[in-house]
C-alpha positions as CSV (number, residue, x, y, z in Angstrom):
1,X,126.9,97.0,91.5
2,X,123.9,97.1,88.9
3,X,123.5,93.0,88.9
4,X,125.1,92.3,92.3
5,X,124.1,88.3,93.1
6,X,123.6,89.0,96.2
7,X,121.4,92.2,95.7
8,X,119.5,90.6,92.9
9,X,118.7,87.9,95.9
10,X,117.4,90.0,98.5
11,X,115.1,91.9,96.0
12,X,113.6,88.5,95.2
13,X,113.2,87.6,99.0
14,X,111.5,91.1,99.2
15,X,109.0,90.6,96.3
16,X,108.1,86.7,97.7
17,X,107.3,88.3,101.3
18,X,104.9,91.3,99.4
19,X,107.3,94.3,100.4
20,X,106.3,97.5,98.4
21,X,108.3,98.5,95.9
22,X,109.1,101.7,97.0
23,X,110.6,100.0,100.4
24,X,112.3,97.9,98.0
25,X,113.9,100.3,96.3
26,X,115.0,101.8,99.7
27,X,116.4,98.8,101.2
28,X,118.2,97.8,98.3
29,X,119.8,101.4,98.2
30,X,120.8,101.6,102.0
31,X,122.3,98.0,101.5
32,X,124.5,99.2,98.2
33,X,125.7,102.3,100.3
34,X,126.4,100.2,103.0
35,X,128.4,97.9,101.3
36,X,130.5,100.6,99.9
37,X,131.3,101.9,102.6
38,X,132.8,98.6,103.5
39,X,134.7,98.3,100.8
40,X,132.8,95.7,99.3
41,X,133.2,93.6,102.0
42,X,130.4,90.8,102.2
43,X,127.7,91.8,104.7
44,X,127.7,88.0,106.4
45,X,131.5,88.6,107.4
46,X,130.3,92.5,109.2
47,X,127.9,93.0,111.7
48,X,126.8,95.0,114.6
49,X,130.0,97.0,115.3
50,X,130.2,98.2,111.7
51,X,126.6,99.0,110.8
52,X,127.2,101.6,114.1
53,X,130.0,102.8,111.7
54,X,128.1,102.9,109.1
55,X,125.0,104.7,111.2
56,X,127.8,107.4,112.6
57,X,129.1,108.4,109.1
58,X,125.4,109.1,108.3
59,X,124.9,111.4,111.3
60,X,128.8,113.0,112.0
61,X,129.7,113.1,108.2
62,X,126.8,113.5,106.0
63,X,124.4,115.4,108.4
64,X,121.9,113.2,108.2
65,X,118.2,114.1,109.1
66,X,116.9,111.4,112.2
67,X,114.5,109.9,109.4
68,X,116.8,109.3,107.2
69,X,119.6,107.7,109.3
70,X,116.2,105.7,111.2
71,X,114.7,104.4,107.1
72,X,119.3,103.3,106.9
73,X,118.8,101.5,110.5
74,X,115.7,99.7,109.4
75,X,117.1,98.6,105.8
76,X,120.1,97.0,107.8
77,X,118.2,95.2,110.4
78,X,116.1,93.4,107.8
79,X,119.1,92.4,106.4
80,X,120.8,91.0,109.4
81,X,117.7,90.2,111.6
82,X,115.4,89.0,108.6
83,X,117.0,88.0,105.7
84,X,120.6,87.1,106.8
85,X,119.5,85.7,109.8
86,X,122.0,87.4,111.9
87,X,120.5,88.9,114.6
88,X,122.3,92.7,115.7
89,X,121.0,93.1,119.3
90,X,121.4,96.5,120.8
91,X,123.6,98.6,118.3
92,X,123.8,101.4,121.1
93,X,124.5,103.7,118.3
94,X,124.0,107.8,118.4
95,X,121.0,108.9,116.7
96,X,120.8,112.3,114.4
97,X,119.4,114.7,116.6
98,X,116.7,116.6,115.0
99,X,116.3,120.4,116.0
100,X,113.2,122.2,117.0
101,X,111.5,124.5,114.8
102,X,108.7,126.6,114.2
103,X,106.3,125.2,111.2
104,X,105.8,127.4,108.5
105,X,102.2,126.7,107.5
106,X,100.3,128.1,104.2
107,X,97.0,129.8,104.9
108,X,94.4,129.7,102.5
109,X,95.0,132.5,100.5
110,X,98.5,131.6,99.9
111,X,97.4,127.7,98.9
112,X,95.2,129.0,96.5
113,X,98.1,131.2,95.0
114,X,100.2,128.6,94.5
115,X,97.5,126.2,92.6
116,X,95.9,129.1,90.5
117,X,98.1,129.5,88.1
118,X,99.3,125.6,87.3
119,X,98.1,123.4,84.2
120,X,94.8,121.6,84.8
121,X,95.7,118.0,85.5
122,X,98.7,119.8,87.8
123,X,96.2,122.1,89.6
124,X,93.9,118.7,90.0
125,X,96.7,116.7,91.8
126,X,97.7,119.4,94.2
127,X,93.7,119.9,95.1
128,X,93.6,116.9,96.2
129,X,97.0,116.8,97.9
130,X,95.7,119.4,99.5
131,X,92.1,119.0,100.4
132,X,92.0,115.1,100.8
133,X,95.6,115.2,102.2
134,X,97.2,112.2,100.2
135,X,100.8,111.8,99.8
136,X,102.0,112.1,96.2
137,X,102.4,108.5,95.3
138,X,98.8,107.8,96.6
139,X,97.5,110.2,94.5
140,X,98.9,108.8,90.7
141,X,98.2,105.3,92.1
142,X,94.1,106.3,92.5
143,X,92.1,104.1,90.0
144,X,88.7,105.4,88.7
145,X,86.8,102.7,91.3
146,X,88.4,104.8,94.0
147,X,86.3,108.0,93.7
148,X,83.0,107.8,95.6
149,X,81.1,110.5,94.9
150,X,77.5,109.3,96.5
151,X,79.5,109.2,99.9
152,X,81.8,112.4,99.2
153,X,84.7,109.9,99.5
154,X,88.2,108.8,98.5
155,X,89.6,105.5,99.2
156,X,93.3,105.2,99.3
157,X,94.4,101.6,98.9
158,X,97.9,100.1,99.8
159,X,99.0,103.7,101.8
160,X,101.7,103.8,104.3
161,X,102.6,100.7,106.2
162,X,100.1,98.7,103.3
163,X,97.1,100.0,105.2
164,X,93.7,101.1,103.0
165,X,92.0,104.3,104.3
166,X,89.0,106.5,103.3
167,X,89.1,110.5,103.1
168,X,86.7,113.4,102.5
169,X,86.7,114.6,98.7
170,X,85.5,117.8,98.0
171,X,82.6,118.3,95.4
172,X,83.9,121.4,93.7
173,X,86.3,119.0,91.8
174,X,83.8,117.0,90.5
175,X,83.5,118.6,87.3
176,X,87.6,118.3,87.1
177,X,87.6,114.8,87.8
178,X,84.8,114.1,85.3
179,X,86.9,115.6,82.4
180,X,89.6,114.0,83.8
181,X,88.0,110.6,84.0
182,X,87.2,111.1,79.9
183,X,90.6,111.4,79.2
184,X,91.9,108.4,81.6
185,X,89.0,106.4,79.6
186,X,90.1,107.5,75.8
187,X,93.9,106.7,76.7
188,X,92.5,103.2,78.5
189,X,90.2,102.4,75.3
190,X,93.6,103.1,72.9
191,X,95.7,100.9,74.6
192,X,92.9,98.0,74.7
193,X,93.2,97.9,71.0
194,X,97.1,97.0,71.7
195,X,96.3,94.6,74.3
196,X,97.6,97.1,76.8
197,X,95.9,98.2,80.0
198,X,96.4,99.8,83.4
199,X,98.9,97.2,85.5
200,X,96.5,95.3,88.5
201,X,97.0,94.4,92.0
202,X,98.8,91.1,92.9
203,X,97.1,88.4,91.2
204,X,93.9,89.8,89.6
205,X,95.0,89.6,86.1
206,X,95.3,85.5,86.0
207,X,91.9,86.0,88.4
208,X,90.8,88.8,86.1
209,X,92.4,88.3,83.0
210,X,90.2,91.2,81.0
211,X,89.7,93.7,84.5
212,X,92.4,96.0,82.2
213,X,89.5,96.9,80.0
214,X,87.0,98.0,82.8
215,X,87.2,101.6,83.4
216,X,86.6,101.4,86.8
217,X,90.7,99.8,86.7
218,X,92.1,102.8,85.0
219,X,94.4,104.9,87.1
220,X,93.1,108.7,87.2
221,X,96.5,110.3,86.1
222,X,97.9,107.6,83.9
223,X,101.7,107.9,82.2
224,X,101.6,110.1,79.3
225,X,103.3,106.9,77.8
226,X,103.7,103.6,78.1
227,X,105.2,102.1,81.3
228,X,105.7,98.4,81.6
229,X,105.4,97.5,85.0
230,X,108.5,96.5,86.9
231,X,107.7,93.5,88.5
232,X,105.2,92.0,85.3
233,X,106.3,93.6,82.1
């Protein structure tokens, strides 16, 4: 269903009403899978009594984990409660049990094993994975303006649940981050001779219409090619 109507619809109700477009991408996929499993039958002609199906199959058939089958509930509910304007109520459905274990947690010693031996700009990312405790898609989204070293801090902008937050960042990558700075910079300066520069926040290029040649815009680990943004071009 690559350029379902109906799909194509939702994903622009989700853009107008600023979702993210990694919950995008979600809800668009739960919905697809849902649909499916119905046979292709029209989501305004099912409702509570088979998204329970649906949320059953996940758990009883395909073993899902409680997360998983709780990201499926909440792509389903903005469906019917937001967007179709169909209101479930209480599905009364089981959840996926999750079972108790023991954490398995890296000391030190072992951390530094596993970062020692990668590439530079790999070794880099996983330091600060590690040290400032970003999630991955934080990490490549980090712009230049973002690095504070005069306050020893890193500011995450647009994290989980669209919130901004600031972190420690420790000064024994400094020197890494400054050569890797240079080489954000030369890439930035080569595509500004195309007319090409990093992709900016909601409106800020009509506000900003030349912010794409400021370093301070350029993402820390850009693309190692060219990636036209998937709402803009």
């Amino acid at each position: 269903m690559p350029s379902s109507p109906f799909l194509n619809c939702i994903r622009r109700f989700l853009r107008v009403q600023q979702y993210s477009l990694r919950t995008e991408k979600t809800y668009i996929g739960w919905i697809k899978q849902y649909i499916f499993f119905h046979n292709l039958q029209h989501p305004r002609s099912l409702g509570a009594s088979e998204v329970r199906l649906f949320l059953d199959h996940l758990a009883n058939d395909k073993h899902v984990t409680p997360n998983t089958q709780r990201t499926a509930l909440n792509a389903l509910a903005f469906l019917y409660n937001i967007y179709l304007k169909q209101p479930l109520g209480d599905l009364g459905f089981r959840r996926a049990s999750a079972k108790q274990r023991v954490p398995v947690v890296l000391n030190k010693e072992e951390v530094a094993e596993l970062i020692g031996p990668m590439a530079q700009v790999n070794k880099l990312i996983f330091s600060l994975l590690y040290g400032s405790g970003l999630r991955i898609s934080e990490c490549l989204r980090l712009r230049v303006k973002d690095i504070d070293w005069h306050n020893q801090a890193l500011i995450v902008r647009n994290g989980k649940g669209d919130k901004d937050r600031v972190t420690l960042i420790s000064n024994h990558l400094k020197s890494a981050i400054d050569k890797q700075f240079d080489i954000a910079i030369k890439i930035q300066l080569n595509d500004n001779k195309q007319g090409l520069g990093p992709s900016l926040p909601f409106a800020l290029s009509k506000k900003y219409p030349n912010a794409f040649r400021q370093p301070a815009w350029m993402f820390i680990f850009p693309s190692i090619q060219l990636s036209p943004h998937p709402l803009t071009g």
